[in-house]
C-alpha positions as CSV (number, residue, x, y, z in Angstrom):
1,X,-2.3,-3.3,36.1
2,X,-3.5,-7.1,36.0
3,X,-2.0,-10.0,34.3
4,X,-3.2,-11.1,31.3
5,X,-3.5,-14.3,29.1
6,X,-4.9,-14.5,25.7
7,X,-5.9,-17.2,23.9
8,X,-4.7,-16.5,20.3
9,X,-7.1,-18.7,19.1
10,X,-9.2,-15.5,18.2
11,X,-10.6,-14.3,14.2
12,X,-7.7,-11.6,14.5
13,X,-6.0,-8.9,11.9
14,X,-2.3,-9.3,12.9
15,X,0.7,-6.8,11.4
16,X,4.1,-8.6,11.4
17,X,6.3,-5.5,10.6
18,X,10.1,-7.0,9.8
19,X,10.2,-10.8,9.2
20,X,13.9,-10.7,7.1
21,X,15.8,-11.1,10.5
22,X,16.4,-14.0,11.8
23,X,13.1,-13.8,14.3
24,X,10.8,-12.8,11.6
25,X,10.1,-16.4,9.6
26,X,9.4,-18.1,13.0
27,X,6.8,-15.9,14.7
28,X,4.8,-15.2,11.6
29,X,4.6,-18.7,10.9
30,X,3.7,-19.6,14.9
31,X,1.4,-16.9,15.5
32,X,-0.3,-17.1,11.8
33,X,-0.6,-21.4,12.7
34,X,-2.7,-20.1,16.1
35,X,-5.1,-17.7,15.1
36,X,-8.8,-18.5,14.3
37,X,-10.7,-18.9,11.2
38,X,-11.4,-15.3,9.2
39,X,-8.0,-14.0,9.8
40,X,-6.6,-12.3,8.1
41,X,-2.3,-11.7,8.7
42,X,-0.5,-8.4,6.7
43,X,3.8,-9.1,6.4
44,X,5.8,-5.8,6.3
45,X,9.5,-5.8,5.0
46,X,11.8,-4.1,3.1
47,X,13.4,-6.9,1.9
48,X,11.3,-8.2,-0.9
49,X,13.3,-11.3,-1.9
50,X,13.0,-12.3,2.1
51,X,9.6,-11.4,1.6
52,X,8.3,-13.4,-1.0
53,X,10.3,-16.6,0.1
54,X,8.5,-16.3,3.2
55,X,5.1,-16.0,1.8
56,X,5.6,-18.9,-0.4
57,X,6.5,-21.0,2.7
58,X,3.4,-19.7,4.9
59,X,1.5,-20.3,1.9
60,X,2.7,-23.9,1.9
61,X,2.5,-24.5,5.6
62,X,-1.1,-23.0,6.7
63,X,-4.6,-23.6,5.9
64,X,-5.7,-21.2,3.6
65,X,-9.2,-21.3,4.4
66,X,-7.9,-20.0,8.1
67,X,-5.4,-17.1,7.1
68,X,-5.8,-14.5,4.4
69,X,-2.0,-13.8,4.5
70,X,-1.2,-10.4,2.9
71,X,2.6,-9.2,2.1
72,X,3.6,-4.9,1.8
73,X,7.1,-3.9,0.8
74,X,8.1,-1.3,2.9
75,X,9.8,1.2,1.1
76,X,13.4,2.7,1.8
77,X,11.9,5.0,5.0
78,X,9.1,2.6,5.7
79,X,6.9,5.5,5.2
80,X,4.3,3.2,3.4
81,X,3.7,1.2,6.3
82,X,0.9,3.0,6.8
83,X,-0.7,3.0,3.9
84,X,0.1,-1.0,3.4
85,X,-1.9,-1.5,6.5
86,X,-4.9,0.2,5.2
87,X,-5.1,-1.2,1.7
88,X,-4.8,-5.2,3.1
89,X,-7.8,-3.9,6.1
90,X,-10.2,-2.7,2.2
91,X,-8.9,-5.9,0.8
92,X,-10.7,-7.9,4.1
93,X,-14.0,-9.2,3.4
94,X,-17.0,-6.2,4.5
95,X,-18.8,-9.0,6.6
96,X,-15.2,-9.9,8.7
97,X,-15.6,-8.8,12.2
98,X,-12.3,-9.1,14.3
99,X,-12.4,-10.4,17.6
100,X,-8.4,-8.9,18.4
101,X,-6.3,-7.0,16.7
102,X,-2.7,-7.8,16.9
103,X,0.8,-5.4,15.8
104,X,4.4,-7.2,16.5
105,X,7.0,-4.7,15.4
106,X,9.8,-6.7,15.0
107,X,11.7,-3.8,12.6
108,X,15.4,-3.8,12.2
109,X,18.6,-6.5,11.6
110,X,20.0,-8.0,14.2
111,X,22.5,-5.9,16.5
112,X,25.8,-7.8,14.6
113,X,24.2,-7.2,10.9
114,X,26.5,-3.9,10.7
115,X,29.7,-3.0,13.6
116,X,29.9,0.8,11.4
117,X,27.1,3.0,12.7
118,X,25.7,5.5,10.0
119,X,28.7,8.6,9.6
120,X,26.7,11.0,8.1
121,X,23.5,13.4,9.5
122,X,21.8,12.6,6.7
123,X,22.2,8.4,7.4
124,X,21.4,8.8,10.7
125,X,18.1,10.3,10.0
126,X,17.3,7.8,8.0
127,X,18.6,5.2,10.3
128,X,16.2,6.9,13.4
129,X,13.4,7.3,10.8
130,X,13.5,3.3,10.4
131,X,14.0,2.0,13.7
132,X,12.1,4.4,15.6
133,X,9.8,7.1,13.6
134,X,8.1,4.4,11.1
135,X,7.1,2.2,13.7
136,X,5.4,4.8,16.0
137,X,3.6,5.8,12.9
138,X,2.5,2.6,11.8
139,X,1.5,2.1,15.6
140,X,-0.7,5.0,16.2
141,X,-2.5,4.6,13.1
142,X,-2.9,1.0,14.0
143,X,-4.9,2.3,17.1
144,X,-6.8,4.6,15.7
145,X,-7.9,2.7,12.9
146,X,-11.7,3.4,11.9
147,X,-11.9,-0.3,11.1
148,X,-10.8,-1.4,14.3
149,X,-12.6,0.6,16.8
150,X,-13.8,-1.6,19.7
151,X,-11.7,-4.5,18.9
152,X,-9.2,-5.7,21.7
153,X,-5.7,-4.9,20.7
154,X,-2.3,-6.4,21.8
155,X,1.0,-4.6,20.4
156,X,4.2,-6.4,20.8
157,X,7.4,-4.6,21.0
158,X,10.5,-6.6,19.8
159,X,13.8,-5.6,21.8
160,X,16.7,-6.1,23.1
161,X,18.9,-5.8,26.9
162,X,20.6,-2.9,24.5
163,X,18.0,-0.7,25.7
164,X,19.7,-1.0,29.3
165,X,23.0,-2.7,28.2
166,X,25.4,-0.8,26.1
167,X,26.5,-2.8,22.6
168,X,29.5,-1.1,21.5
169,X,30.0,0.4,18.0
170,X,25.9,0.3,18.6
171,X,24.8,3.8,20.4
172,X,22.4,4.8,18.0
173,X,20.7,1.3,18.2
174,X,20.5,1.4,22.0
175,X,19.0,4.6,21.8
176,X,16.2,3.8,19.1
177,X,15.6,0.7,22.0
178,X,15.3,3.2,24.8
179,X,12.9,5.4,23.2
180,X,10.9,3.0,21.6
181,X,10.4,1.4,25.4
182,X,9.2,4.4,26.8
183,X,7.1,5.0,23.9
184,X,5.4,1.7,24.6
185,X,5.3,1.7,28.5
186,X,3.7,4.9,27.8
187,X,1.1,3.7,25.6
188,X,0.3,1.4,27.9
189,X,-0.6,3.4,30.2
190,X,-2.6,5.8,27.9
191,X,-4.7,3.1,26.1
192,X,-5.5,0.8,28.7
193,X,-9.1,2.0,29.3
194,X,-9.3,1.0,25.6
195,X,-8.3,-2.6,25.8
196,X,-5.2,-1.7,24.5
197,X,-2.4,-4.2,25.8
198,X,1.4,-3.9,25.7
199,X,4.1,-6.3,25.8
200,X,8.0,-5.5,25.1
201,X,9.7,-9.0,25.1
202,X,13.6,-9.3,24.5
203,X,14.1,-12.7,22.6
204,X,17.4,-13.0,24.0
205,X,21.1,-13.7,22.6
206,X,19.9,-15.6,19.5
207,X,22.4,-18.3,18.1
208,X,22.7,-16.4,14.9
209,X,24.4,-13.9,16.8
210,X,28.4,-15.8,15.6
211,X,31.6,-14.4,14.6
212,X,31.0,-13.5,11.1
213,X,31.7,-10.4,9.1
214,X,29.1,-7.9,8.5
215,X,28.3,-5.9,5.8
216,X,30.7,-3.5,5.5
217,X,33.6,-6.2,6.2
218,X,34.3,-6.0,9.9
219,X,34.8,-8.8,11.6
220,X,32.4,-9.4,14.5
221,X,32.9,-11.5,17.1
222,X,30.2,-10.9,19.7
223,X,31.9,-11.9,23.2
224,X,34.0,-8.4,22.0
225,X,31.3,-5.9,22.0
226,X,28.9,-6.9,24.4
227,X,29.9,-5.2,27.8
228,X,28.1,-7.9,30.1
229,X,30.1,-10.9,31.3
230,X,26.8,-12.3,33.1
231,X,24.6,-12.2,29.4
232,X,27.7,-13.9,27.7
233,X,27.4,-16.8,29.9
234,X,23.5,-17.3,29.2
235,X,22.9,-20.5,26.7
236,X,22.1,-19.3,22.9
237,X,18.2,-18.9,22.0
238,X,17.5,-20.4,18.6
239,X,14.5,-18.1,16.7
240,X,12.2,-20.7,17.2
241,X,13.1,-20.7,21.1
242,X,12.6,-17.7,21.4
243,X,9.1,-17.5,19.5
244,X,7.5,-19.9,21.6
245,X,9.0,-18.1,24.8
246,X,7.0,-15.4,24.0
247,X,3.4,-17.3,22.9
248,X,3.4,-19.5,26.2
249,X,3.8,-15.9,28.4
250,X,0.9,-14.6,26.3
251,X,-0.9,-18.0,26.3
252,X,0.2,-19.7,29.2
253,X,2.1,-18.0,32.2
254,X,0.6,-14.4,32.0
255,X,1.8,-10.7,31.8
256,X,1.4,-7.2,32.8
257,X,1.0,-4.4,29.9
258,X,3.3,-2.1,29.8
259,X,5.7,-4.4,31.2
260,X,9.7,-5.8,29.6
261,X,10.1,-9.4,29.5
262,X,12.9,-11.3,28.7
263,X,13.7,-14.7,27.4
264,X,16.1,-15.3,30.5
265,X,13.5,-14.6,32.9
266,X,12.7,-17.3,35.2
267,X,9.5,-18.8,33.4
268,X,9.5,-22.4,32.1
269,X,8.9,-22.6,28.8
């Protein structure tokens, strides 16, 4: 496959599913800030205090004769992400006629949010059903959409070195990462005669990632569960680093669909 650019400057119908972790607030407010008059940008969590604070402050920060900015609570499953998605594509003005289409799934917390994986069957079918079923849902529907045929598409995988690199305490959440790769690369592959494009970028060891205590009251000190020496010595990524890493390789420096990229790659940013 070639390498590709794209100038986000484009009347576009972007999906931001999961903005309550600490990525989420900084690319929906970069990539809302760069797309084109007639927009129109849908924000899926399941956090709906999260939600709404960030909604006020993209309301506050962009034009709002360039974004029709759309929020969806997903519910406990994210089942409804789905439906959300349709609803805000009725909502869009009859005569709108979208030059790209773009869907960033950017589900989950961050890998030191909880150290206890899910003990029960039951919790980690809802755990998978989250972090890996919803999204391939919400991203097949995406393609298919009757609203959307014909219209360039670009889906953006959010992950993580855990899909290769073991976390400890954090099997199930390397394994949602693996699948949710291949389910990607493969869609790739399928969809490219489509103008589909895929990019799975890794926004690397974010600063928020600091001893704390998660939610169940372990104490979490990242240098202990990470198993790679070398990504322990790589310098911190704050959110905000990390977004625009990832708009100058679509913008700026190029890539490959289907392809991983990682924020410690060797571009210059």
């Amino acid at each position: 496959m070639a390498a590709k650019r794209m100038d986000l400057n484009k009347r576009t119908f972007l999906v931001l599913s999961g903005s309550s972790n600490p990525l989420g607030q900084t690319l929906a407010l970069q990539l809302c800030s760069r797309l084109a008059p007639g927009s129109v940008a849908l924000i899926l969590d399941d956090d709906q205090e999260k939600l709404a604070s960030l909604e006020q402050l993209l309301r506050e920060l962009l034009k709002p004769d360039i974004v029709q900015l759309r929020t969806g609570k997903l519910d406990e499953h994210h089942s409804n992400g789905v439906e959300l998605m349709e609803q805000a594509l009725k909502q869009a003005e009859l005569s709108t006629v979208f030059e790209r289409s773009i869907i960033v799934h950017n589900e989950g917390v961050a890998a030191t949010e909880v150290l206890m994986e899910p003990q029960l069957s039951q919790d980690w079918a809802a755990y998978v059903q989250q972090q890996l079923y919803a999204p391939v849902a919400l991203n097949q529907r995406w393609l298919h959409c009757k609203q959307l045929t014909d219209v360039e598409k670009l889906a953006i995988n959010v992950t993580s070195s855990l899909l290769v690199r073991p976390l400890i305490h954090s099997g199930l959440l390397c394994s949602c990462k693996r699948a949710r790769d291949m389910y990607f690369r493969a869609m790739a592959s399928e969809e490219a005669r489509r103008n589909v494009h895929v990019l799975s970028y890794a926004p690397g060891l974010l600063d928020s990632h600091q001893t704390q205590y998660d939610v169940n009251g372990n104490m979490i000190n990242p240098e202990s569960l990470v198993t790679s020496s070398q990504m322990l010595q790589m310098p911190r990524a704050q959110p905000l680093q990390a977004t625009l890493k990832l708009i100058n390789i679509l913008e700026k420096i190029s890539f490959v669909s289907g392809h991983d990229v990682d924020y410690y790659d060797t571009f210059v940013l």
